[in-house]
Predicted model as a PDB file, atoms N, CA, C, CB and O in Angstrom, pLDDT in the B-factor column:
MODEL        1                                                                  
ATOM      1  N   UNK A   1     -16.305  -3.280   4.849  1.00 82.00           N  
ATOM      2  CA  UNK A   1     -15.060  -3.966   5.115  1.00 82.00           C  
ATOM      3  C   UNK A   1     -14.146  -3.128   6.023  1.00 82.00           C  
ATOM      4  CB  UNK A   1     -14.354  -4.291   3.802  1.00 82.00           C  
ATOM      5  O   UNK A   1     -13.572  -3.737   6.926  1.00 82.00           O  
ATOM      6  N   UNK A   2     -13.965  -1.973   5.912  1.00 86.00           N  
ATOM      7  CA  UNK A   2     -13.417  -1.023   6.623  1.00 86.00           C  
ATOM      8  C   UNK A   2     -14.007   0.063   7.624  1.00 86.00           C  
ATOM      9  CB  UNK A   2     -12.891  -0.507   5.813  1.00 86.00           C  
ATOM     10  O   UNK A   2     -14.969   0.568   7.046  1.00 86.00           O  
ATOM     11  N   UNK A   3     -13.858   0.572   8.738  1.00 89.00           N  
ATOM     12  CA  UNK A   3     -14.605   1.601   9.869  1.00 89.00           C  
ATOM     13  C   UNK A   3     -14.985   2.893   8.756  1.00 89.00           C  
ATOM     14  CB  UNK A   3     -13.305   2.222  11.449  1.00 89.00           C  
ATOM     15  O   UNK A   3     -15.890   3.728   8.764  1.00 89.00           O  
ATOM     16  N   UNK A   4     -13.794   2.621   7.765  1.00 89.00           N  
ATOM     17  CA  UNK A   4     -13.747   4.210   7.595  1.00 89.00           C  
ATOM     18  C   UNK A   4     -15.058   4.179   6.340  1.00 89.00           C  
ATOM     19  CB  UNK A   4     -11.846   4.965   6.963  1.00 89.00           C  
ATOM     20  O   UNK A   4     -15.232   5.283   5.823  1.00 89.00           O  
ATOM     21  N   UNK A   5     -15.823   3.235   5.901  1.00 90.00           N  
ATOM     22  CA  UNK A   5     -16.835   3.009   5.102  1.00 90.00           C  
ATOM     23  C   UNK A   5     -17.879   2.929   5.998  1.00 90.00           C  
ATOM     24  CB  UNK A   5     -16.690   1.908   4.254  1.00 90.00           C  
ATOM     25  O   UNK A   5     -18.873   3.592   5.699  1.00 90.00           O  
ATOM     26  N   UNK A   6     -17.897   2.574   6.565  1.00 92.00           N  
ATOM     27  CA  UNK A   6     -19.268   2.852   7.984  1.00 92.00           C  
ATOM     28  C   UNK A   6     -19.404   4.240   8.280  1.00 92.00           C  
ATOM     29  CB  UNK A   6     -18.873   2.137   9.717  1.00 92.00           C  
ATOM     30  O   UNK A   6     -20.536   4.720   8.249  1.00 92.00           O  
ATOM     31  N   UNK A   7     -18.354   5.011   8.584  1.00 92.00           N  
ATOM     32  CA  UNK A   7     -18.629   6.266   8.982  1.00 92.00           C  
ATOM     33  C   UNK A   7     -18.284   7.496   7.747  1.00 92.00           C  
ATOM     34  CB  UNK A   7     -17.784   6.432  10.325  1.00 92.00           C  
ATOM     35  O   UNK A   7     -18.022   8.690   7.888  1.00 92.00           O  
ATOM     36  N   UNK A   8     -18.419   6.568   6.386  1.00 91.00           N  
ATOM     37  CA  UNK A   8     -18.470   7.242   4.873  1.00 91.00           C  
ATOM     38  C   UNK A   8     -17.487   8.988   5.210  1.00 91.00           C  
ATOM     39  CB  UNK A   8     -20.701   7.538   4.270  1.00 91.00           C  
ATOM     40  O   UNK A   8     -17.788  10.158   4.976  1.00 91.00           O  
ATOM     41  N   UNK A   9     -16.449   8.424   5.750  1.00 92.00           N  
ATOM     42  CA  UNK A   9     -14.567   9.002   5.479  1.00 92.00           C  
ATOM     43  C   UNK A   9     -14.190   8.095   4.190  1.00 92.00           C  
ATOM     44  CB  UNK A   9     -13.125   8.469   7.144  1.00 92.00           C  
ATOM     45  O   UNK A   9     -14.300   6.898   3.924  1.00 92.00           O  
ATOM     46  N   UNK A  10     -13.683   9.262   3.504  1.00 92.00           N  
ATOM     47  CA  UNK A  10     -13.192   8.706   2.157  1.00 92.00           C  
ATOM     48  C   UNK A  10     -11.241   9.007   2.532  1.00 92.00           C  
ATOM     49  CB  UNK A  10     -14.083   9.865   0.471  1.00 92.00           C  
ATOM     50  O   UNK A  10     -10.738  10.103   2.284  1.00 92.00           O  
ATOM     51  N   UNK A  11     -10.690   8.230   2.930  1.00 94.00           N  
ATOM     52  CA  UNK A  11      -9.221   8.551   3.251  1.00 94.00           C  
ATOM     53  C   UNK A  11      -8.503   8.724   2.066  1.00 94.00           C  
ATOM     54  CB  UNK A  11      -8.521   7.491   4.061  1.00 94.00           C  
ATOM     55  O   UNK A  11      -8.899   8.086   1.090  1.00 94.00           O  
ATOM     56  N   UNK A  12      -6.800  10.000   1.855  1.00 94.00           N  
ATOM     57  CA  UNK A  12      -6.399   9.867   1.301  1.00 94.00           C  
ATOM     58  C   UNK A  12      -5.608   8.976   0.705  1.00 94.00           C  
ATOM     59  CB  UNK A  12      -6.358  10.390   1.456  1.00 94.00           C  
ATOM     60  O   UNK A  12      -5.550   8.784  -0.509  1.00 94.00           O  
ATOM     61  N   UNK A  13      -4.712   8.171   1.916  1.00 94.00           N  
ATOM     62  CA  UNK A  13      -4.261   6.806   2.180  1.00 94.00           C  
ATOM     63  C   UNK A  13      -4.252   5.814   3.351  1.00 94.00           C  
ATOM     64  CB  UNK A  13      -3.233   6.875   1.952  1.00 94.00           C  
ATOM     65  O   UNK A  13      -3.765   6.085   4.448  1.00 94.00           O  
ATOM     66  N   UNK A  14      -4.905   4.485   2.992  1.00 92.00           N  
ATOM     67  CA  UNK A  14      -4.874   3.872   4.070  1.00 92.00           C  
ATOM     68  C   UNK A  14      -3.884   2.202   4.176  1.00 92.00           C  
ATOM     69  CB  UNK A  14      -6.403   3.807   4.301  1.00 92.00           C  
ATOM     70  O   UNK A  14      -3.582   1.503   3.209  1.00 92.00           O  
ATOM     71  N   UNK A  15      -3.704   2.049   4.989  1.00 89.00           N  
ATOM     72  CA  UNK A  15      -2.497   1.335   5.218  1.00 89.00           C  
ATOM     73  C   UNK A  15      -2.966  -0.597   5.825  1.00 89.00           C  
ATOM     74  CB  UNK A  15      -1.564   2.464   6.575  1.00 89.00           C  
ATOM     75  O   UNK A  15      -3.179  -0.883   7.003  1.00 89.00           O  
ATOM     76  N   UNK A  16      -3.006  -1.445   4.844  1.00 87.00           N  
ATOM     77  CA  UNK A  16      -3.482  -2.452   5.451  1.00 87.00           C  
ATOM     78  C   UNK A  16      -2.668  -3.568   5.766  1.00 87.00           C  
ATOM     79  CB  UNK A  16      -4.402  -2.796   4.838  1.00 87.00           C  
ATOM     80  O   UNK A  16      -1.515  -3.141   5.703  1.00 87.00           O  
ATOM     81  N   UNK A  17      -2.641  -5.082   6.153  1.00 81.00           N  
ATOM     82  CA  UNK A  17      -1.814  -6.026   6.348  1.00 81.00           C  
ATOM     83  C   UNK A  17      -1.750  -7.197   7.055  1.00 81.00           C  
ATOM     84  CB  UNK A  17      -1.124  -5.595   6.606  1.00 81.00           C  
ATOM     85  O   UNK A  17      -1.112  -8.048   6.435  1.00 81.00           O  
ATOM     86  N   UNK A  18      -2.061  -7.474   7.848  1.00 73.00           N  
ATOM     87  CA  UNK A  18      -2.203  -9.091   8.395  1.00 73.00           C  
ATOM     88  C   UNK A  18      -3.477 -10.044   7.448  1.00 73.00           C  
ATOM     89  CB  UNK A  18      -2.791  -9.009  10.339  1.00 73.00           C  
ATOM     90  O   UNK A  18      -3.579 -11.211   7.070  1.00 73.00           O  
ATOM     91  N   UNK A  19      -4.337  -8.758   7.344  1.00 77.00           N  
ATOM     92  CA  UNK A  19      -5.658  -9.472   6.504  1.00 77.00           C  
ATOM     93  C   UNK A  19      -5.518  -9.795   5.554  1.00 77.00           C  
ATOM     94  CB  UNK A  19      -6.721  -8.903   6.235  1.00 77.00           C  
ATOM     95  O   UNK A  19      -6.377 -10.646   5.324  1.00 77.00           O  
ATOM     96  N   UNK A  20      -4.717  -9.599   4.486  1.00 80.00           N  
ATOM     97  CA  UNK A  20      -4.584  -9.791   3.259  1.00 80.00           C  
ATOM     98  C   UNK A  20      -3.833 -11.165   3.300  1.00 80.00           C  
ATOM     99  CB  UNK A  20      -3.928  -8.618   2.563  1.00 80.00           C  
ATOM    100  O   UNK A  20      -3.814 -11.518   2.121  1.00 80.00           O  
ATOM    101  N   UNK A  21      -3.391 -11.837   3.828  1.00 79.00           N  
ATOM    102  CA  UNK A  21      -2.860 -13.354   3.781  1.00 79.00           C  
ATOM    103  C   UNK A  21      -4.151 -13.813   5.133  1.00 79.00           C  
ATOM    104  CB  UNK A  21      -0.652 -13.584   4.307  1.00 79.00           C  
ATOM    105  O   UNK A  21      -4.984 -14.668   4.833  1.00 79.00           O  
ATOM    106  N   UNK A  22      -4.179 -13.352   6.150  1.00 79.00           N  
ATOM    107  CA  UNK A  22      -4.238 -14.019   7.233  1.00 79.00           C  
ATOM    108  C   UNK A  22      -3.605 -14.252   8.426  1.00 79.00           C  
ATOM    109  CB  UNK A  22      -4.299 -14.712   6.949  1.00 79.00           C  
ATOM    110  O   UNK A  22      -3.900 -14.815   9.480  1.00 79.00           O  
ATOM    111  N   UNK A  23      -2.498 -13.575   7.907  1.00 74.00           N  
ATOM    112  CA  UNK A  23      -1.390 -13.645   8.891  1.00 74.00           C  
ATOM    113  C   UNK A  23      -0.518 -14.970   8.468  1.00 74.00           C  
ATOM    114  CB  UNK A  23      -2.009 -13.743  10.499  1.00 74.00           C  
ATOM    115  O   UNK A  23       0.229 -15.589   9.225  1.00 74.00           O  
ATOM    116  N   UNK A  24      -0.710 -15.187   7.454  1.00 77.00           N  
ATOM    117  CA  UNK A  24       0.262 -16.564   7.289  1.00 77.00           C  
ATOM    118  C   UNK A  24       1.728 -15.886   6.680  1.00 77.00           C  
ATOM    119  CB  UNK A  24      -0.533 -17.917   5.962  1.00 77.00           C  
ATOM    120  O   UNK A  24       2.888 -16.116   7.023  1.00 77.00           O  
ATOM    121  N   UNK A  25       1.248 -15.067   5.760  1.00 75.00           N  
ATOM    122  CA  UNK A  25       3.140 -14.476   5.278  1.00 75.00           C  
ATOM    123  C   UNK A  25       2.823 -13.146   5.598  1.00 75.00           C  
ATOM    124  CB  UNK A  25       3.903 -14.595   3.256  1.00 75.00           C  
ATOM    125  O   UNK A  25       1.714 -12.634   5.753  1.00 75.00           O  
ATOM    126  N   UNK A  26       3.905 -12.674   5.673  1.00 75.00           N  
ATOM    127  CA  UNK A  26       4.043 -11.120   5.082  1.00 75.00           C  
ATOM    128  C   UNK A  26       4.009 -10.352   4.471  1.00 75.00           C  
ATOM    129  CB  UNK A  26       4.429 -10.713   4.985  1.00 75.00           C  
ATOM    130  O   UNK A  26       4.993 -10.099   3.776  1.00 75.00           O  
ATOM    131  N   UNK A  27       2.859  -9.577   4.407  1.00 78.00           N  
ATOM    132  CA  UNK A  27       2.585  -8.922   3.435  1.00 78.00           C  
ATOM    133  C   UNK A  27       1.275  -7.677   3.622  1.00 78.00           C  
ATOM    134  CB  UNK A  27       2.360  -9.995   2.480  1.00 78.00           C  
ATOM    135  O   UNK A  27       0.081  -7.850   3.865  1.00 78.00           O  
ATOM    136  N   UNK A  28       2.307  -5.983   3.324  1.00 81.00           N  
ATOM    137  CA  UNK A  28       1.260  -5.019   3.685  1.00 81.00           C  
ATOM    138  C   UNK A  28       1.269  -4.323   1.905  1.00 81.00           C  
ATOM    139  CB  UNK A  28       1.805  -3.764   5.282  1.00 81.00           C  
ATOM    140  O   UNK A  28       2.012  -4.530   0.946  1.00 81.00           O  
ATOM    141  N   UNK A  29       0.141  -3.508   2.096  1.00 85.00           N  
ATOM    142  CA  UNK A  29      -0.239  -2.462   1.266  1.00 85.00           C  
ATOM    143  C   UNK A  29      -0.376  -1.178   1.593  1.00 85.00           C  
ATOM    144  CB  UNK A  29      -1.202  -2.700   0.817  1.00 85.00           C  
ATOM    145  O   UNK A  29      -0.167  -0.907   2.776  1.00 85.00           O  
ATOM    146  N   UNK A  30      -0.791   0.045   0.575  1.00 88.00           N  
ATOM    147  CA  UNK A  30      -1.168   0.889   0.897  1.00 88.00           C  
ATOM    148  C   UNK A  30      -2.259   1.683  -0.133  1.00 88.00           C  
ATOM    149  CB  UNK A  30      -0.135   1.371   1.275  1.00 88.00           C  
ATOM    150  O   UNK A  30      -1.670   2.106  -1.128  1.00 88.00           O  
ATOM    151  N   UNK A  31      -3.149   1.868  -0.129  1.00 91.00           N  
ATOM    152  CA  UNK A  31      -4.124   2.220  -0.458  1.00 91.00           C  
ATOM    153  C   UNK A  31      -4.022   3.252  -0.616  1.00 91.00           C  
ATOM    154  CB  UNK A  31      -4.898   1.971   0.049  1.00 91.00           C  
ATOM    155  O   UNK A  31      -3.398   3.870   0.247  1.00 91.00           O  
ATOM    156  N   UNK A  32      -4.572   4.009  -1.792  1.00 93.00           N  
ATOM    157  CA  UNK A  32      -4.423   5.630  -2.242  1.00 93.00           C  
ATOM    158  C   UNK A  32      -5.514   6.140  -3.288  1.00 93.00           C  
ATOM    159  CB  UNK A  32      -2.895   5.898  -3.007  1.00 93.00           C  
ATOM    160  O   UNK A  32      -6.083   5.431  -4.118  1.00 93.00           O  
ATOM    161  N   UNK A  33      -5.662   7.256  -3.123  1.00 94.00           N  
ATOM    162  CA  UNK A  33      -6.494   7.930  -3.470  1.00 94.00           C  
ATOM    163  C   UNK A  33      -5.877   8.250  -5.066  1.00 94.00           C  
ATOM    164  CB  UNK A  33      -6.737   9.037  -2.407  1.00 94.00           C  
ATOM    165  O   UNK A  33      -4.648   8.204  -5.103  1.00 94.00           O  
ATOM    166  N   UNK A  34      -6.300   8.448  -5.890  1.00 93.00           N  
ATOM    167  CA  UNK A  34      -6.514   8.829  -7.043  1.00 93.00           C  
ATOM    168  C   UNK A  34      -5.079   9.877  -7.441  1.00 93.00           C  
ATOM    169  CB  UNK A  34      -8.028   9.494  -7.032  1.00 93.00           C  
ATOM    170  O   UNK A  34      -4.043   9.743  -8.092  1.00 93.00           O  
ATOM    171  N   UNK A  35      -5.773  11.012  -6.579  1.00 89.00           N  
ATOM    172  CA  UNK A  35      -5.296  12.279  -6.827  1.00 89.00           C  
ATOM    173  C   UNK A  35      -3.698  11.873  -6.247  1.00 89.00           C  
ATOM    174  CB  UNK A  35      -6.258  13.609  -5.989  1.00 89.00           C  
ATOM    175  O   UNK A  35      -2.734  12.270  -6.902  1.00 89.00           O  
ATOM    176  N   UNK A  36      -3.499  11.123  -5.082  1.00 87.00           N  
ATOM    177  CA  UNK A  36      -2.472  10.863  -4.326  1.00 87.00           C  
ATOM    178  C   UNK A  36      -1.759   9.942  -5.272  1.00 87.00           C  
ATOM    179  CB  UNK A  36      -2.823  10.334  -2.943  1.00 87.00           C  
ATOM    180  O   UNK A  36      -0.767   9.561  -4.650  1.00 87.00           O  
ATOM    181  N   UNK A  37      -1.763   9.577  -6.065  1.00 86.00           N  
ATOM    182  CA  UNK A  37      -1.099   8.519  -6.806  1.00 86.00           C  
ATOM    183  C   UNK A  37      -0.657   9.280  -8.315  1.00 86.00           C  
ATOM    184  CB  UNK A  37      -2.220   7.114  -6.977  1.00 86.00           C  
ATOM    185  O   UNK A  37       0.420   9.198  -8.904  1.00 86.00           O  
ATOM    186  N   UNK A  38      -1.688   9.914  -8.638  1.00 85.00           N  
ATOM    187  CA  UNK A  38      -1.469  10.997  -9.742  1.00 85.00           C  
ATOM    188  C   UNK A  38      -0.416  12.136  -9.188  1.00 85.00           C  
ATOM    189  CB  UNK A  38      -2.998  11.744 -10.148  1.00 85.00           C  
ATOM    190  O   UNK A  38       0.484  12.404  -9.984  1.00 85.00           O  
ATOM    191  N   UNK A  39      -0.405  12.658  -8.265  1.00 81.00           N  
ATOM    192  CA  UNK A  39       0.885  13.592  -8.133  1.00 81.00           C  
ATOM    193  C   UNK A  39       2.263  12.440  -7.451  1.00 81.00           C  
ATOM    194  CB  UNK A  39       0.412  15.151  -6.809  1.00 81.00           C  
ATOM    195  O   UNK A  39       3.431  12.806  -7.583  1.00 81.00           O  
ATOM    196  N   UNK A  40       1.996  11.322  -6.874  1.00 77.00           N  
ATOM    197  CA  UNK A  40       3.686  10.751  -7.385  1.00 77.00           C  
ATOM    198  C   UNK A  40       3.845  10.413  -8.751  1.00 77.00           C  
ATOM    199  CB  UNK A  40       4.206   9.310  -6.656  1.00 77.00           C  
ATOM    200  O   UNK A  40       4.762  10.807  -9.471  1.00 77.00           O  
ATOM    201  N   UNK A  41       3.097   9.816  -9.012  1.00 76.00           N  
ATOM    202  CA  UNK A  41       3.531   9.169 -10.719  1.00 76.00           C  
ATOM    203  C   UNK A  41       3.838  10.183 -11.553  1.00 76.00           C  
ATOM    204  CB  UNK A  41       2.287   8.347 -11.610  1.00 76.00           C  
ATOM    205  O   UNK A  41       4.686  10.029 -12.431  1.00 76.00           O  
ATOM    206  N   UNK A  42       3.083  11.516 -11.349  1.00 77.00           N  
ATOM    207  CA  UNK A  42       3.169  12.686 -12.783  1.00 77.00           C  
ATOM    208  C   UNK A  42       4.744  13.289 -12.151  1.00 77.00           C  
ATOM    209  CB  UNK A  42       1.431  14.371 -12.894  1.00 77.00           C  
ATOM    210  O   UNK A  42       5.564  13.739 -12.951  1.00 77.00           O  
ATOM    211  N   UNK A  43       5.045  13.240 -10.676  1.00 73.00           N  
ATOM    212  CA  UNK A  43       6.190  13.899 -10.169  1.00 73.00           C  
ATOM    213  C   UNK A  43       7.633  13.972 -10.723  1.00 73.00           C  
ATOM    214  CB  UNK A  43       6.294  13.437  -9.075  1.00 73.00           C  
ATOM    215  O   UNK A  43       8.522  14.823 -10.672  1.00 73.00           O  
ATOM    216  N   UNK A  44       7.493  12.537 -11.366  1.00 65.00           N  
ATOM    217  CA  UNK A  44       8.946  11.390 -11.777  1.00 65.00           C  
ATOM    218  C   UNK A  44       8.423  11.178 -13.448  1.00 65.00           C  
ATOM    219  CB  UNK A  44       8.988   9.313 -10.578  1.00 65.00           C  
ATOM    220  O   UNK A  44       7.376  10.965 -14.059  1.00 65.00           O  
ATOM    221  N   UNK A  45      10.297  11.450 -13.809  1.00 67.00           N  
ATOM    222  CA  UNK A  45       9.831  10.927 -15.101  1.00 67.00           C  
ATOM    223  C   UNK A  45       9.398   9.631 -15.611  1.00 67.00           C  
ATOM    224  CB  UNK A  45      10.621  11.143 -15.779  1.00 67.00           C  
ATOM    225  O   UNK A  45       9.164   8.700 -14.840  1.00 67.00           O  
ATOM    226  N   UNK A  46       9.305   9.550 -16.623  1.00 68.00           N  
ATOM    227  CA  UNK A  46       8.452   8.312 -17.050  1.00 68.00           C  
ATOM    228  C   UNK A  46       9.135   7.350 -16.962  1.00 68.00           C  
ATOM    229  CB  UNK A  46       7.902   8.255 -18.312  1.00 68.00           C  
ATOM    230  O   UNK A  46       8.463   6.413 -16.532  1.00 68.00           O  
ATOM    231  N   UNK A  47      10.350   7.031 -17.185  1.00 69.00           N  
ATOM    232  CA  UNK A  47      11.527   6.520 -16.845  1.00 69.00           C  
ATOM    233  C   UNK A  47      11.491   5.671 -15.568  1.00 69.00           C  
ATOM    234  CB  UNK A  47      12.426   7.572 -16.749  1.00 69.00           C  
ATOM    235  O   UNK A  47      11.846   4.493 -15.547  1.00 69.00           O  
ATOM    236  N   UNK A  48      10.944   6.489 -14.289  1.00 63.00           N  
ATOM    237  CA  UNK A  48      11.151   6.136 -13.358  1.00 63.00           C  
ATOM    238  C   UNK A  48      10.040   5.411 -12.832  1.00 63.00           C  
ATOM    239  CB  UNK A  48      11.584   6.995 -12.798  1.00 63.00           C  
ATOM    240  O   UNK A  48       9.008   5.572 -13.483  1.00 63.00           O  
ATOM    241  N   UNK A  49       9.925   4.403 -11.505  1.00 61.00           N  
ATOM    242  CA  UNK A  49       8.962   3.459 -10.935  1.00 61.00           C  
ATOM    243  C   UNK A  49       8.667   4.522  -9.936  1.00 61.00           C  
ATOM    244  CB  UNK A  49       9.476   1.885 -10.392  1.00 61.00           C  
ATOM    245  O   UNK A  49       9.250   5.592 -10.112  1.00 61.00           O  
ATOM    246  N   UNK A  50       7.707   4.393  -8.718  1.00 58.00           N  
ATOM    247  CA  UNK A  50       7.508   5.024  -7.763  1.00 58.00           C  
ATOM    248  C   UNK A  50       8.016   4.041  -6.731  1.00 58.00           C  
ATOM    249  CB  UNK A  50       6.194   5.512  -7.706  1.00 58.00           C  
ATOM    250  O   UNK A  50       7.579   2.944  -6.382  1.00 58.00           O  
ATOM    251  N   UNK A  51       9.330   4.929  -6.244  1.00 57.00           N  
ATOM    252  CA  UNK A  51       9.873   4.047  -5.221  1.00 57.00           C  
ATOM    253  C   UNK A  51       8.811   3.695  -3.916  1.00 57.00           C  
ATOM    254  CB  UNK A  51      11.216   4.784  -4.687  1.00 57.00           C  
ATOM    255  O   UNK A  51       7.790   4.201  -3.450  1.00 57.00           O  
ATOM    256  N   UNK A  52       9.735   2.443  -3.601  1.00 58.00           N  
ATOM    257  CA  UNK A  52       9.262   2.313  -1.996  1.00 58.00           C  
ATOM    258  C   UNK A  52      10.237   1.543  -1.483  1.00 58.00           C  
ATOM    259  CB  UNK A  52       7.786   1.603  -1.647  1.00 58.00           C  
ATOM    260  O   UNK A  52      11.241   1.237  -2.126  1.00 58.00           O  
ATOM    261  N   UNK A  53       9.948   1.084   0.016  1.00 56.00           N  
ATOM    262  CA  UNK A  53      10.602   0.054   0.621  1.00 56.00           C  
ATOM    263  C   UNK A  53       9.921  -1.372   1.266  1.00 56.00           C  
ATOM    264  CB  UNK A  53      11.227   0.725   1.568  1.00 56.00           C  
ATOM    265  O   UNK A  53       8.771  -1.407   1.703  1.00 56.00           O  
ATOM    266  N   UNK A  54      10.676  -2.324   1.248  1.00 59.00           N  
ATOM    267  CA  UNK A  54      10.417  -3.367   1.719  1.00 59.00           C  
ATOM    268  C   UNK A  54      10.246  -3.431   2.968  1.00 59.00           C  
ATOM    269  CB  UNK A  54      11.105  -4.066   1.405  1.00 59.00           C  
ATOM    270  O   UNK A  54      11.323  -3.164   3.501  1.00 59.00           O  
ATOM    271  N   UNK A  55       9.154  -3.728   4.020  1.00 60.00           N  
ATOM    272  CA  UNK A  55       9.680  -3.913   5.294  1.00 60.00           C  
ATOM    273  C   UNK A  55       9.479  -5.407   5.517  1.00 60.00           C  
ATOM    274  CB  UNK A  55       9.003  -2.992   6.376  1.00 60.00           C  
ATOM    275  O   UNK A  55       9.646  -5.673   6.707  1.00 60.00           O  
ATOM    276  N   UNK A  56       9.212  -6.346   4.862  1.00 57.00           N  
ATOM    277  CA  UNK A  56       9.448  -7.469   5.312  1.00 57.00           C  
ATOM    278  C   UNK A  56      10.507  -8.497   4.180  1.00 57.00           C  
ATOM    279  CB  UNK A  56       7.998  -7.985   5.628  1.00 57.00           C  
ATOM    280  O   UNK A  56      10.384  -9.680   3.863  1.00 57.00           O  
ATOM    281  N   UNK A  57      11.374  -7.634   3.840  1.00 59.00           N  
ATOM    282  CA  UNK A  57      12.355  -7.913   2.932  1.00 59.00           C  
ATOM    283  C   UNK A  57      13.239  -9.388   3.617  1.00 59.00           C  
ATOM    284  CB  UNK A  57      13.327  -6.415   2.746  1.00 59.00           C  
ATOM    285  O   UNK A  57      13.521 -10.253   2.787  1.00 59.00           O  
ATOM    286  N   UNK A  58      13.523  -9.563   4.636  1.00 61.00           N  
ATOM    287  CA  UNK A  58      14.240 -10.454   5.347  1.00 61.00           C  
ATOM    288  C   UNK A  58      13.461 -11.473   5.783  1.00 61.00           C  
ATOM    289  CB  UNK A  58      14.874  -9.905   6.345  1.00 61.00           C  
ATOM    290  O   UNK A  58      14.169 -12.393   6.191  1.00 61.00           O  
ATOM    291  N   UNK A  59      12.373 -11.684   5.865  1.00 63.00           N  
ATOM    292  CA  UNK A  59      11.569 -12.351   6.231  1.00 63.00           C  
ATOM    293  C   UNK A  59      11.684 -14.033   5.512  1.00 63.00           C  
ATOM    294  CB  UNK A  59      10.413 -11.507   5.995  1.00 63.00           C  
ATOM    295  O   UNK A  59      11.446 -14.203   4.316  1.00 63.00           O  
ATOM    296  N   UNK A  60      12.029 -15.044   6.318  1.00 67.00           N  
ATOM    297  CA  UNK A  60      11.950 -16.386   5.116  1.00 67.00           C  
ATOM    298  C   UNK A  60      10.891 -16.450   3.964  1.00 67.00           C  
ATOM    299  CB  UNK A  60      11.620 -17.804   5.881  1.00 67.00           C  
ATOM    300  O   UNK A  60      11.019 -16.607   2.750  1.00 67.00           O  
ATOM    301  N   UNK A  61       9.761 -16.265   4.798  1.00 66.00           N  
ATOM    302  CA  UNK A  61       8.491 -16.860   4.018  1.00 66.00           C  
ATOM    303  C   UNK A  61       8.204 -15.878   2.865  1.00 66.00           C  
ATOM    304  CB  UNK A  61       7.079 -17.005   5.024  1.00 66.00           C  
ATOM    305  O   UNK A  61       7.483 -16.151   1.906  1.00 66.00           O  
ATOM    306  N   UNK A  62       9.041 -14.338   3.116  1.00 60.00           N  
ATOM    307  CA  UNK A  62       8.820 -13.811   1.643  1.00 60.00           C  
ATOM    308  C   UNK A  62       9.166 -13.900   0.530  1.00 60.00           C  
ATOM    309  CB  UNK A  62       8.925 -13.024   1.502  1.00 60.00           C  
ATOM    310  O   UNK A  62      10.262 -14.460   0.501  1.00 60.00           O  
ATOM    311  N   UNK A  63       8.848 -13.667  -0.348  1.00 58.00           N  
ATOM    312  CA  UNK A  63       9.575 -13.675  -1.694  1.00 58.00           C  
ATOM    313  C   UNK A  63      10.810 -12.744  -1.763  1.00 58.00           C  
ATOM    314  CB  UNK A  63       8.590 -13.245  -2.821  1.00 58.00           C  
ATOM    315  O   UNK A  63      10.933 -11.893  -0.882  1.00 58.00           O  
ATOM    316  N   UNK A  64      11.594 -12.828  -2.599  1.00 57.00           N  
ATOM    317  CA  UNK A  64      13.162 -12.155  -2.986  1.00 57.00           C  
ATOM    318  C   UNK A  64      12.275 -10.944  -3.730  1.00 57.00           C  
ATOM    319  CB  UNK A  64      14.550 -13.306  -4.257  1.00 57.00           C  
ATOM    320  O   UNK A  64      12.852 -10.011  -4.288  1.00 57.00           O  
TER     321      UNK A  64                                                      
ENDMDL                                                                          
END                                                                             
């Protein structure tokens, strides 16, 4: 599905987005490695979410 599985690169994070709808709404991801997700989450207390930002926050067709 990805180049980086053809040429068996295991990335720490990879960044995807038109494909996941089609391009009909807006909407990206980001893909992470294990270890990369284990040092934000263990970083913050438990309390806390792992921030991020919206970039298609304004967008009609997105959700609030």
């Amino acid at each position: 599905m990805f180049a980086c599985e053809h040429e068996r690169v295991m990335p720490d994070l990879m960044t995807v987005a038109k494909g996941l709808t089609a391009g009909y709404a807006p909407m990206g991801a980001v893909l992470m490695a294990d270890a990369v997700y284990s040092a934000i989450a263990d970083g913050a207390g438990e309390e806390l979410v792992i921030g991020h930002g919206l970039t298609y926050s304004g967008h009609p067709s997105a959700p609030p």
